[in-house]
C-alpha positions as CSV (number, residue, x, y, z in Angstrom):
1,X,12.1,18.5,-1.5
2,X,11.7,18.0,-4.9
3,X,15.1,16.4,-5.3
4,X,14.1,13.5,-3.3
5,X,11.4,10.9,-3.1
6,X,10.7,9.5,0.5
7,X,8.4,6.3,1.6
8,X,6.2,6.1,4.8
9,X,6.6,2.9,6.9
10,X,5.3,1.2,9.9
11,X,8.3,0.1,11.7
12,X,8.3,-3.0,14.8
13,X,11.2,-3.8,16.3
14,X,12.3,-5.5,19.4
15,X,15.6,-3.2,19.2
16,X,16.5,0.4,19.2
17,X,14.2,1.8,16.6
18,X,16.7,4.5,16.3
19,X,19.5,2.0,15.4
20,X,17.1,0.1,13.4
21,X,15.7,2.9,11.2
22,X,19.6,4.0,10.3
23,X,20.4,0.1,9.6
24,X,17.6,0.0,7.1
25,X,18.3,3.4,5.5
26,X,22.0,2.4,4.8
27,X,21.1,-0.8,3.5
28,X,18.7,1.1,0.8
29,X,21.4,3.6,-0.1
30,X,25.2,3.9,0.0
31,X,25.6,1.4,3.5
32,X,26.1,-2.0,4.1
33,X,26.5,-4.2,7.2
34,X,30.6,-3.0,7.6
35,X,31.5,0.4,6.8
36,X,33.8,0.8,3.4
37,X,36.3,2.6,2.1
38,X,34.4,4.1,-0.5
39,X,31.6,5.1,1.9
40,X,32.9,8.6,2.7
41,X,31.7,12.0,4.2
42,X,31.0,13.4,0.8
43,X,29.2,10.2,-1.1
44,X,27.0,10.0,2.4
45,X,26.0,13.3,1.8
46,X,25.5,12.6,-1.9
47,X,23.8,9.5,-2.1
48,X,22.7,8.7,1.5
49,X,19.2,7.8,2.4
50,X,17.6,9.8,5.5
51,X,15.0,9.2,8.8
52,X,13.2,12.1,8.2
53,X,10.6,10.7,10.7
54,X,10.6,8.5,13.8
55,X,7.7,8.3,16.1
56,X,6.1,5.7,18.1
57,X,2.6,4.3,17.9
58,X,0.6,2.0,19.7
59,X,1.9,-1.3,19.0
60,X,-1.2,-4.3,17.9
61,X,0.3,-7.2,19.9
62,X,0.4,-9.4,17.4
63,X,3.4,-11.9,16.3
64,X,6.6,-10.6,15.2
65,X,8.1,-11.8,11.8
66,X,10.4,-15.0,11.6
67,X,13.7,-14.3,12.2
68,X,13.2,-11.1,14.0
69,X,16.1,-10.4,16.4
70,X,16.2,-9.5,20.0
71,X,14.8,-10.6,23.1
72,X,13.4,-6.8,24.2
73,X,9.4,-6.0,23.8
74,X,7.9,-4.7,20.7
75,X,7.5,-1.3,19.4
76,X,5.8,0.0,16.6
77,X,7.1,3.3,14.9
78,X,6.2,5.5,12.2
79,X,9.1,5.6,10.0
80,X,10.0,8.0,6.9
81,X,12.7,7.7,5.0
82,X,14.1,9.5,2.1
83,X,16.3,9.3,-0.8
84,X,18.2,11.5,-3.3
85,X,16.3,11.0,-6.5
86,X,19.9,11.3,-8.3
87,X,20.1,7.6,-6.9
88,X,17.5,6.2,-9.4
89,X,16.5,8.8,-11.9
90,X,12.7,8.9,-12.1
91,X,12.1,5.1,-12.6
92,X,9.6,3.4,-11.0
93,X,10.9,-0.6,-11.0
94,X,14.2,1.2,-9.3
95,X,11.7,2.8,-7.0
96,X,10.3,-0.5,-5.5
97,X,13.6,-1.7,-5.6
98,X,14.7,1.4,-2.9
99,X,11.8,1.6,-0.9
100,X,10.9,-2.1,-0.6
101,X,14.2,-4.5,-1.4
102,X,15.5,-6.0,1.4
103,X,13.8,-4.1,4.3
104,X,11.8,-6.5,5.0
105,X,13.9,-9.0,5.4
106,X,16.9,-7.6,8.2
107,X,17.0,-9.4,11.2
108,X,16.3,-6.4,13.2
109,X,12.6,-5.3,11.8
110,X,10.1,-7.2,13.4
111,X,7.5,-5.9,10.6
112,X,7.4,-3.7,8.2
113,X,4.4,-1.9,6.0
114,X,4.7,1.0,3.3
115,X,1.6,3.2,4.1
116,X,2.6,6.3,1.8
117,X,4.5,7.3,-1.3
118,X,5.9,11.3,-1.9
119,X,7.2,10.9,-5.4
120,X,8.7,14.6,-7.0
121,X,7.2,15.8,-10.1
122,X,9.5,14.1,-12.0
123,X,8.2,10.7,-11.4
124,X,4.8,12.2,-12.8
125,X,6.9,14.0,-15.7
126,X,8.8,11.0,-16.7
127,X,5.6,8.4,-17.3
128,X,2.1,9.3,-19.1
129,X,-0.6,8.8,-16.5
130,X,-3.8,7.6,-17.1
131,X,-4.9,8.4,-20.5
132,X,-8.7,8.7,-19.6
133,X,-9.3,8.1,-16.3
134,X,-13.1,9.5,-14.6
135,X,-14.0,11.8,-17.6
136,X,-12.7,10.1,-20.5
137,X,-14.4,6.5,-19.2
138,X,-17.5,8.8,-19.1
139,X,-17.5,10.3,-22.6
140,X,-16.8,6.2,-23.9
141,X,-19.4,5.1,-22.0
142,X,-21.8,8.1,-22.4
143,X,-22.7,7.7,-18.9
144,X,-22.4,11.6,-17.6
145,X,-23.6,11.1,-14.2
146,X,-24.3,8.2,-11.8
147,X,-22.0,5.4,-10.9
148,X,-21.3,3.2,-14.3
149,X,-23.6,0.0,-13.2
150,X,-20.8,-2.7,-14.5
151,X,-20.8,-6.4,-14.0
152,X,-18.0,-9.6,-14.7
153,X,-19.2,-12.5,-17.1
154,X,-20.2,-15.2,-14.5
155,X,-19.3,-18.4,-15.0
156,X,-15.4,-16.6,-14.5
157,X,-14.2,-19.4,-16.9
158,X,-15.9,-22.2,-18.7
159,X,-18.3,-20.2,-21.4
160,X,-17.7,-20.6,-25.1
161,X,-17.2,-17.6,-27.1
162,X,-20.9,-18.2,-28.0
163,X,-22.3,-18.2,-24.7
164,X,-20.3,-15.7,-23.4
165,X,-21.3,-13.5,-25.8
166,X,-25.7,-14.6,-25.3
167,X,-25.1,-13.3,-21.8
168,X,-23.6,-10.1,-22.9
169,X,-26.4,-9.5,-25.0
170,X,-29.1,-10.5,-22.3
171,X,-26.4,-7.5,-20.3
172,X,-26.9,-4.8,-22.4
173,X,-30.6,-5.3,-23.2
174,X,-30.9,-4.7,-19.5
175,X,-29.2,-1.6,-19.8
176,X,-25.8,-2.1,-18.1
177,X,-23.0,0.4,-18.3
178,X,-19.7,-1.4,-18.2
179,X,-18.8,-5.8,-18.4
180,X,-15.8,-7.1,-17.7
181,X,-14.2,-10.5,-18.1
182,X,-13.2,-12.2,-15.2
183,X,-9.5,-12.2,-14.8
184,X,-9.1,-15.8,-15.0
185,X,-10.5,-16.1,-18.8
186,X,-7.4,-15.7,-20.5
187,X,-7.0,-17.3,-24.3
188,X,-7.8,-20.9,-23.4
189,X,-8.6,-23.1,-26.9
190,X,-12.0,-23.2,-24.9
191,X,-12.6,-19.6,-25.3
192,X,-9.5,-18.2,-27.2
193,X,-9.4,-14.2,-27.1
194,X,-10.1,-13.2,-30.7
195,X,-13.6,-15.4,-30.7
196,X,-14.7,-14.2,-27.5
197,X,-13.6,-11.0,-28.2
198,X,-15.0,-10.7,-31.7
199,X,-18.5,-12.5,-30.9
200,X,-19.1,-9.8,-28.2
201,X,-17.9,-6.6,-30.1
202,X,-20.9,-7.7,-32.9
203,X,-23.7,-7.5,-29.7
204,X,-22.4,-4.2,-28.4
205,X,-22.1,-2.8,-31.6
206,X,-25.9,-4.3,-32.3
207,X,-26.9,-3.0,-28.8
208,X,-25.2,0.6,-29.5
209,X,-27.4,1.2,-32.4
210,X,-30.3,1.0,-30.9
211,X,-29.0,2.3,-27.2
212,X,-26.8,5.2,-28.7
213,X,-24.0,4.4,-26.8
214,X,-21.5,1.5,-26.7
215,X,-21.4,-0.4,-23.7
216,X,-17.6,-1.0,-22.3
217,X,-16.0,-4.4,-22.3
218,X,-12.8,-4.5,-20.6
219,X,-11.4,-7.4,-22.0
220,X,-8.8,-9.5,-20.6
221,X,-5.3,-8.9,-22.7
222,X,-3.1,-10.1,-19.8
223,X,0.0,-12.2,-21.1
224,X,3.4,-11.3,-22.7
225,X,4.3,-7.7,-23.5
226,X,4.4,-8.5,-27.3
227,X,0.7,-10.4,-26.5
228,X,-0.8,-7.3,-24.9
229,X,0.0,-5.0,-27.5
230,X,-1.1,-7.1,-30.3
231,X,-4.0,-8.0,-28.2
232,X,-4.9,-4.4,-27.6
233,X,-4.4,-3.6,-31.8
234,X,-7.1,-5.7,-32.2
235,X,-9.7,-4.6,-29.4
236,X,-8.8,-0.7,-31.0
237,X,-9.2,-1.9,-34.3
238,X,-12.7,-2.9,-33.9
239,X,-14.0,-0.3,-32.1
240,X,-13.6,-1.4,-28.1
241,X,-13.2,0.8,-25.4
242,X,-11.4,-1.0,-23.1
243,X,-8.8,-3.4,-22.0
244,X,-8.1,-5.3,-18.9
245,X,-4.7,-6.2,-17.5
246,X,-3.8,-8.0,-14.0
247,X,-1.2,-5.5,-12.6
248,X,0.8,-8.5,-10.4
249,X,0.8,-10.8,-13.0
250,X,2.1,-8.3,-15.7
251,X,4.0,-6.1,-13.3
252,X,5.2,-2.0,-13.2
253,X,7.9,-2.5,-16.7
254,X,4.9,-4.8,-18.8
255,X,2.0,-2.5,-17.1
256,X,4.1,0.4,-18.2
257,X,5.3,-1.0,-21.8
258,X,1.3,-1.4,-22.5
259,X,0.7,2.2,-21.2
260,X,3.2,3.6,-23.4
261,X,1.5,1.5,-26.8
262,X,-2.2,2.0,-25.5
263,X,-5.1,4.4,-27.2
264,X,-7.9,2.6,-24.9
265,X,-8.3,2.9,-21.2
266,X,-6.9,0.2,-19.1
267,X,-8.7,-1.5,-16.2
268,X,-6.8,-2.5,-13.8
269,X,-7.1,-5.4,-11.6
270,X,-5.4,-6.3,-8.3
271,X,-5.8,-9.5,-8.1
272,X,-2.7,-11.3,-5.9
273,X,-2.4,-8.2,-3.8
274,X,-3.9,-9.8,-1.0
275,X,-0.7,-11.3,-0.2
276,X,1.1,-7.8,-0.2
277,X,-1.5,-6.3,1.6
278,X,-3.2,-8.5,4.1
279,X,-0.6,-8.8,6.4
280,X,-0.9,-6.0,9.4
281,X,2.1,-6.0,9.7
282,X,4.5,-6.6,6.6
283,X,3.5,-5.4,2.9
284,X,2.0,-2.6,1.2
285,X,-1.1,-0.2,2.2
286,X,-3.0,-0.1,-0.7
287,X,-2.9,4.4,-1.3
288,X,0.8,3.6,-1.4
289,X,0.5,0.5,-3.7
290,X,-1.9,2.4,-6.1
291,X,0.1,5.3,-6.5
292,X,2.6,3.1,-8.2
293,X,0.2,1.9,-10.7
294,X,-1.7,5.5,-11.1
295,X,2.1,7.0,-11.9
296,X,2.7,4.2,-14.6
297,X,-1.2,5.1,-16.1
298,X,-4.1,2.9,-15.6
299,X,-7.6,4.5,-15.8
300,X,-9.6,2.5,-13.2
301,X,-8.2,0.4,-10.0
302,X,-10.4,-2.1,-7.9
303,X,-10.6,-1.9,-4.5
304,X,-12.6,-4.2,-3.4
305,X,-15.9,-2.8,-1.5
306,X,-18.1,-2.9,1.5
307,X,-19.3,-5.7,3.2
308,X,-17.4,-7.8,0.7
309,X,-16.7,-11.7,0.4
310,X,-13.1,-10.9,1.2
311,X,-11.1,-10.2,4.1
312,X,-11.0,-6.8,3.9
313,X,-12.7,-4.4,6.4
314,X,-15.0,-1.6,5.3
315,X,-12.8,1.4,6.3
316,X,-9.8,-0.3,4.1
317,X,-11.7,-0.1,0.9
318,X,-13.2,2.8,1.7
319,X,-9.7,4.4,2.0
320,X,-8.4,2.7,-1.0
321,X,-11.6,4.1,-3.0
322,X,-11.1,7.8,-1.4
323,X,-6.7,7.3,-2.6
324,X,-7.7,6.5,-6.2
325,X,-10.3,9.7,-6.2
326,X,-7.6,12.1,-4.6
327,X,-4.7,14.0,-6.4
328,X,-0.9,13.1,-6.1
329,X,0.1,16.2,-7.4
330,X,-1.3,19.7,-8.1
331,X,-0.5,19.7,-12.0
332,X,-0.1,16.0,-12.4
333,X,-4.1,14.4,-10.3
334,X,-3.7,10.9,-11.6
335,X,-6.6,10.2,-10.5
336,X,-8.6,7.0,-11.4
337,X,-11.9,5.5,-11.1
338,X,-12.3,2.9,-8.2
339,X,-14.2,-0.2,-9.1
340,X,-15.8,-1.9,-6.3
341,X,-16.4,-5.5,-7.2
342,X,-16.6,-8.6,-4.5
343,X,-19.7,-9.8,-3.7
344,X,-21.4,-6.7,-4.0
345,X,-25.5,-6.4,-4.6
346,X,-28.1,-3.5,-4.2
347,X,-27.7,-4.3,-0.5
348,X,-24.1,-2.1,-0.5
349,X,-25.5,0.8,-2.5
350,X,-26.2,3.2,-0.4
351,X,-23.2,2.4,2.5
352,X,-21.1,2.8,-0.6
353,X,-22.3,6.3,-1.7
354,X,-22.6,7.3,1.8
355,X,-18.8,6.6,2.6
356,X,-17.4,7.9,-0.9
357,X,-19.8,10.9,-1.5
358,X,-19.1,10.4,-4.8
359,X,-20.6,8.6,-7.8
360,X,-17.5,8.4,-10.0
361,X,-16.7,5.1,-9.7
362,X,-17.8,1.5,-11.2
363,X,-19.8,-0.9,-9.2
364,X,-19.6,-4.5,-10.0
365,X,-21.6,-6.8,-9.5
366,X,-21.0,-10.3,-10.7
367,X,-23.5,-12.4,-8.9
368,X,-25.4,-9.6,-7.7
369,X,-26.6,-9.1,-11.0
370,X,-26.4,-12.5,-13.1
371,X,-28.2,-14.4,-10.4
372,X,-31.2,-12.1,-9.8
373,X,-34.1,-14.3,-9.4
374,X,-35.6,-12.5,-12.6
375,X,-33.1,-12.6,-14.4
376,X,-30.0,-10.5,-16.1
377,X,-31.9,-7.5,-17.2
378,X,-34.0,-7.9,-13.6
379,X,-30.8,-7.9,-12.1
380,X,-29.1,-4.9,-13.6
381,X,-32.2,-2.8,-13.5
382,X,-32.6,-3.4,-9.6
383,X,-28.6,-2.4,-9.1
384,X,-29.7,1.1,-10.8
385,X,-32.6,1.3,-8.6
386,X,-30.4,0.8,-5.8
387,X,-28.0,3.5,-6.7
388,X,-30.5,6.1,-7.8
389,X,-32.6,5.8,-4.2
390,X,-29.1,5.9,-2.2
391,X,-28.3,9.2,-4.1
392,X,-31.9,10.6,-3.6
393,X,-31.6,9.6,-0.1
394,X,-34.1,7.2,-0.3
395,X,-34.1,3.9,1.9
396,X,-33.7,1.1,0.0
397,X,-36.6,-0.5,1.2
398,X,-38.8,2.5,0.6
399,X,-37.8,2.7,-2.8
400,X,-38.5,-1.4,-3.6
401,X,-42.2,-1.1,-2.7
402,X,-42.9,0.6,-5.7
403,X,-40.1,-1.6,-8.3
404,X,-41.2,-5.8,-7.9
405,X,-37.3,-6.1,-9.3
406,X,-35.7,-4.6,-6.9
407,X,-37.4,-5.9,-4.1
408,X,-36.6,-9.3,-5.6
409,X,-33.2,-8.3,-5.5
410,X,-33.1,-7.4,-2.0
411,X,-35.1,-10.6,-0.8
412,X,-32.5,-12.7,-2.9
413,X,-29.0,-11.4,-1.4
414,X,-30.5,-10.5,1.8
């Protein structure tokens, strides 16, 4: 139906879901809590939203939402509902608006969770994608294979310019791929951007003429709209490959105002969206969350990874990883590059390439590669080892009897 964009939902209710799915579709489209006078047969028919879908699932047992009304038992449903895309126009704040608002928050939903996203080709027409995504990261980097072996400048905040920069070089003299900032160094007066950003740029560039390639720093530009584009003028003007932007804190209009300005690829972090998706029951799914942001046109999306310091189960980010790497649309992919970042060592190598079955993706490891016993370059060498026996299909511990580094590595995080 390529006149209409539709949303996927996990419904509980202590009511008729029937009822309940019809209260929530008028109050996203042309209905309200009283019926109208303007509200007639042929604007319904114009403008109204539809259940497409209504079917029940096992429900988890857990607390309903405060507020929730009814004294019945709980059922969970799964819910579509569509909308006439002549109600928006291919816009993707108005789409959140529509397909999140105030659902949520009627009385008669118990909880609530966006699992899916079917957006027309329009949607894909009307904004530019990512401008580089798996390929064009490759071709920056000049990493044609493999995962890109990437790390985030540990301390996350509280390095000078000067020292953020030595450990950057100690980085790329042990052969790393990809660094990013942390996305809490902003542009304190401790570290302001244009140092930091200037003292690194003269080790890569020292490092790329002996390595032949550039190492990428995604560098943190998250701020006002006028400060990322001014910010990103200057990482393009001196020759970096990448920028960094927190998508929550910036949100789909800024995210989209930088897209629009941008000639680098954009690195795109999720931090905050554990209080949109933690919940089990209220929220966003991450595939549905992501396709939002792979619409508007970042290049690579984090999602978390396995056995990681967070919350999140291992099938979760596996899921989100296995989204990013799937099309939306025939003609329009959007496809980006997951990075898998929290607490990960050599010890999730292989579990990761075995669940993905794909190396196109960035592995990050903070800790797991800055506090290597041996050092930086010990600790980025022995996350390539790890990678390079998981896609040979060679055990991990196998592979460290013959590498003292990596065998280090795996006695150290172990």
């Amino acid at each position: 139906m390529s006149d209409r964009f539709s949303a996927d939902y996990i419904l509980r209710t202590r009511g008729d879901a029937a009822r309940t799915a019809e209260i929530a579709a008028g109050e996203q489209s042309s209905g309200t809590f009283v019926a109208i006078p303007g509200e007639d047969a042929a604007l319904k028919e114009r403008s109204a939203a539809r259940v497409e879908l209504l079917e029940q699932v096992e429900d988890p047992g857990t607390p309903v939402q405060t507020g929730s009304a009814g004294d019945g038992p709980v059922t969970s449903w799964r819910m579509r509902i569509s909308w006439p895309l002549e109600n928006i126009g291919p816009s993707l704040p108005n789409l959140v608006a529509t397909v999140a608002g105030n659902l949520s928050e009627l009385k008669q939903v118990a909880g609530l969770k966006i699992t899916a996203l079917d957006l027309p080709e329009a949607f894909l027409k009307a904004y530019p994608g990512p401008g580089f995504g798996t390929l064009g990261t490759r071709r920056l980097t000049g990493v044609a294979d493999g995962p890109l072996i990437g790390t985030i400048v540990k301390p996350s905040v509280g390095l000078t310019p000067e020292g953020t920069a030595t450990l950057v070089d100690a980085l790329c003299a042990g052969g790393i791929d990809f660094i990013k900032d942390d996305e809490l160094q902003a542009d304190g007066p401790f570290c302001p951007f244009e140092d930091r950003f200037a003292k690194v740029m003269e080790v890569i560039d020292r490092h790329a003429d002996r390595l032949g390639r550039k190492v990428m720093y995604a560098v943190n530009i998250t701020g006002e709209v006028d400060e990322m584009k001014r910010r990103h003028d200057i990482v393009a003007a001196r020759g970096g490959t990448c920028v960094m932007a927190s998508l929550n804190s910036v949100g789909l209009a800024g995210l989209t105002a930088l897209r629009r300005h941008c000639s680098l690829p954009i690195h795109a972090h999720r931090n905050g969206w554990g209080m949109l998706g933690r919940p089990s029951d209220s929220g966003w799914s991450y595939p549905a969350w992501a396709t939002l942001w792979r619409v508007a046109g970042v290049d690579h999306m984090h999602v978390n990874g396995i056995a990681n310091k967070f919350w999140e189960p291992d099938e979760s980010s596996v899921a989100s990883a296995r989204a990013c790497l799937t099309p939306l649309h025939p003609d329009h992919p959007r496809t980006v590059m997951p990075v898998f970042s929290s607490g990960q060592t050599v010890l999730q190598a292989d579990a990761t390439y075995r669940a993905i079955g794909s190396t196109d993706l960035i592995f990050c490891a903070g800790g797991g590669v800055v506090a290597h016993p041996d050092g930086v370059a010990a600790g980025v060498h022995a996350l390539r080892a790890a990678w390079e026996a998981a896609v040979a299909g060679i055990p991990l511990e196998q592979a460290a009897r013959d590498d003292a580094r990596l065998a280090a590595a795996i006695r150290a995080f172990s």
